[in-house]
C-alpha positions as CSV (number, residue, x, y, z in Angstrom):
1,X,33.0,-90.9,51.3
2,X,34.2,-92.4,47.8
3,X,37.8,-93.1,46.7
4,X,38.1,-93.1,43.6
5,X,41.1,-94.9,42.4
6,X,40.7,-95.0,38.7
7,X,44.2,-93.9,36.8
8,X,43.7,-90.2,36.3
9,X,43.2,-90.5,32.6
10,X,40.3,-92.8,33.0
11,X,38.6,-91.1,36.3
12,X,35.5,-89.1,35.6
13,X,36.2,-85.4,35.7
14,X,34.1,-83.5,38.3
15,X,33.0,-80.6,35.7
16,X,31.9,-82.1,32.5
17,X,31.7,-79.9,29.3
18,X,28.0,-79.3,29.3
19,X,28.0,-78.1,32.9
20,X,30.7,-75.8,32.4
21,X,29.1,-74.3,29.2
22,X,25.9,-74.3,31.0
23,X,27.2,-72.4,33.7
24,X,29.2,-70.2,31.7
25,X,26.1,-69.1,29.1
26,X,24.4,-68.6,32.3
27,X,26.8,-66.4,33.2
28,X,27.2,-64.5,30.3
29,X,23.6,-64.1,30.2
30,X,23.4,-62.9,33.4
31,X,26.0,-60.5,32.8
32,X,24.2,-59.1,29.8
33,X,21.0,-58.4,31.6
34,X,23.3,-56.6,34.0
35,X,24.4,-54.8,31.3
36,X,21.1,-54.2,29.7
37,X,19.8,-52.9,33.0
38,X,22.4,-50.4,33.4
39,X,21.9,-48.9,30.0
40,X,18.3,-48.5,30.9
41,X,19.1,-47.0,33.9
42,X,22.0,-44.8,32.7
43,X,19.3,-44.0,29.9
44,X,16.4,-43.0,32.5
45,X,18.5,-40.8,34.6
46,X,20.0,-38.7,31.6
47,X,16.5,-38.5,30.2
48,X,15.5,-37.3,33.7
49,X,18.6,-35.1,34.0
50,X,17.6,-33.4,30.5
51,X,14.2,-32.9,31.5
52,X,15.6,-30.8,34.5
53,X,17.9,-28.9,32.0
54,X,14.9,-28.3,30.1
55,X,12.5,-26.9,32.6
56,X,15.4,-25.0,34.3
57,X,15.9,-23.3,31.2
58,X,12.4,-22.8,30.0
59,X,12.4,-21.4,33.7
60,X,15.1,-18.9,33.1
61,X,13.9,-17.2,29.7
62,X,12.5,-14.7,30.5
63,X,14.9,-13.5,32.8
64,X,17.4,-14.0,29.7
65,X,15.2,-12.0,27.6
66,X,15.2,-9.5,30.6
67,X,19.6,-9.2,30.3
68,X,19.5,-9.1,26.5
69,X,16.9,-5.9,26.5
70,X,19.0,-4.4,29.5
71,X,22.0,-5.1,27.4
72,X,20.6,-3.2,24.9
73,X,19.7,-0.8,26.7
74,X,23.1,-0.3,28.0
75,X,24.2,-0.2,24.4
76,X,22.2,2.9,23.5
77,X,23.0,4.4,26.8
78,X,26.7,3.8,26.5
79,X,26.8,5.2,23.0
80,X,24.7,8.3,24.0
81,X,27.1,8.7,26.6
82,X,30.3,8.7,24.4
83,X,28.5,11.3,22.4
84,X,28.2,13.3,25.6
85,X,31.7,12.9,26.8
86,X,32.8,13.9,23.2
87,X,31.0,17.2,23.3
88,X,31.1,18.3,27.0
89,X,34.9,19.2,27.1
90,X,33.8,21.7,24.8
91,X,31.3,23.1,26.7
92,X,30.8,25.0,30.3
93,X,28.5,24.7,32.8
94,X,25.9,27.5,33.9
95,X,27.3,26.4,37.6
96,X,31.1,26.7,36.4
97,X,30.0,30.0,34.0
98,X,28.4,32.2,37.1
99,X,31.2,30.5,40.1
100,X,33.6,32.0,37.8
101,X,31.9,35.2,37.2
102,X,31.1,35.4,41.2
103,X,35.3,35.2,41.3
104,X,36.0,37.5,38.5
105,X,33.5,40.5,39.8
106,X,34.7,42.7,42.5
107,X,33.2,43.4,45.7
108,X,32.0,47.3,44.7
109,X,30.4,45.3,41.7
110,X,26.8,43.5,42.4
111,X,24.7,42.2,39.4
112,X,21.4,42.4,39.6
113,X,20.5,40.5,36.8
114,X,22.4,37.9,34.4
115,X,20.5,36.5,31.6
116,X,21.4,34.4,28.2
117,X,21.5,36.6,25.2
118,X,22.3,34.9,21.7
119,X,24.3,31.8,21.3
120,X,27.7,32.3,23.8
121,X,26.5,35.8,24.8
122,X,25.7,36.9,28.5
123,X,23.6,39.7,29.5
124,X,24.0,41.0,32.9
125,X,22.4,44.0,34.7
126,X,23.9,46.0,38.0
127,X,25.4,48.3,39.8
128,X,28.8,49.6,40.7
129,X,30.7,52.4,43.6
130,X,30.9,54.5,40.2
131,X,32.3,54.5,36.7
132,X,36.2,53.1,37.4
133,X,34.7,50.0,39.1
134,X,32.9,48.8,36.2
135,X,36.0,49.7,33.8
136,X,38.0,47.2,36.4
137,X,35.4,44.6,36.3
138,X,34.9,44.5,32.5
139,X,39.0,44.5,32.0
140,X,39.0,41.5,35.1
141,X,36.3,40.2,32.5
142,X,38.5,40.3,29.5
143,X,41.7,38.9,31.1
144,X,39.2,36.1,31.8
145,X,39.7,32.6,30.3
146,X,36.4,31.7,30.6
147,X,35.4,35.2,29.2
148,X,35.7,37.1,26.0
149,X,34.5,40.9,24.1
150,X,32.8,42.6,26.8
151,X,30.8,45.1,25.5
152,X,29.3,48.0,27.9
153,X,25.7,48.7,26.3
154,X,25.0,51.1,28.7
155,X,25.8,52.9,32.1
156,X,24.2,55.5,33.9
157,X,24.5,57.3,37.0
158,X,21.6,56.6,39.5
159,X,21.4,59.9,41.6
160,X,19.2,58.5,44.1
161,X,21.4,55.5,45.1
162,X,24.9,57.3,44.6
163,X,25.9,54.2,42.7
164,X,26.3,53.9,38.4
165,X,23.6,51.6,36.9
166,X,25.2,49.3,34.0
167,X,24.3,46.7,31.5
168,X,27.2,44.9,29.6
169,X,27.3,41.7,28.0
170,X,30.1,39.0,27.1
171,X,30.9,35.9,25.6
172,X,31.8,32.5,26.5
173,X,34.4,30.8,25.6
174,X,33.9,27.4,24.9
175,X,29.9,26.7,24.9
């Protein structure tokens, strides 16, 4: 071991100038390749992450193309529909049309045949008990909301059946 005993002012300092450039360039360049490195790495990982996005996506066209024709399709659909709804509160049913008619004809009533004539016109075929029983059932068929205008084209009597043979047609309300 050394003493040195030099006055301060004149004693040789332990870290010159040039070391502690030296060792601080050499810092600084070490710090900028750590630097540098990063970026490349940052870089190479986005670029890598991008790639992913890119064949993810080119993975999911076609199911994309698959929505946007079922959205269209849905678009047609949905506008048909509106259509629809717009006219069918205006219309009946054939179901609701001969449920209502089963209600409305009385039990010495049977039809034998019911048939579409022109536009909102009804055509049916049967038989009735006799002539009072189809005067009820074409007056139930007038009070009717569903029905209007029946018109008896013809009755008969059928003498081998006891029973009146009649053919009458209405019209619909609201088709």
């Amino acid at each position: 071991m050394q003493i040195n005993l030099l006055p301060v002012n004149e004693r040789v300092s332990r870290f010159s100038l040039s070391g502690i450039i030296s060792i601080s360039s050499c810092f600084l360049l070490l710090l900028a390749a750590v630097l540098y490195g990063y970026g490349v790495y940052t870089e190479l990982m986005l670029e890598r992450e991008l790639q992913q996005a890119r064949n993810q996506y080119d993975l999911l066209r076609p199911t994309q193309q698959n929505m946007l024709m079922a959205a269209q399709k849905q678009r047609v659909i949905a506008a048909k529909y509106s259509i629809l709804t717009t006219l069918t509160p205006h219309r009946k049913s054939w179901h609701a049309v001969l449920a209502r008619l089963g209600t409305v004809s009385p039990e010495q009533v049977w039809l034998t045949d019911v048939s579409q004539g022109h536009e909102n016109l009804l055509r049916m075929k049967g038989g009735a008990a006799a002539y009072p029983d189809v005067a009820a059932f074409m007056d139930r068929l007038a009070r009717d909301s569903f029905f209007a205008e029946p018109a008896l084209i013809k009755a008969e009597q059928d003498t081998e059946m006891a029973a009146v043979r009649f053919e009458l047609s209405v019209k619909i309300k609201g088709r």
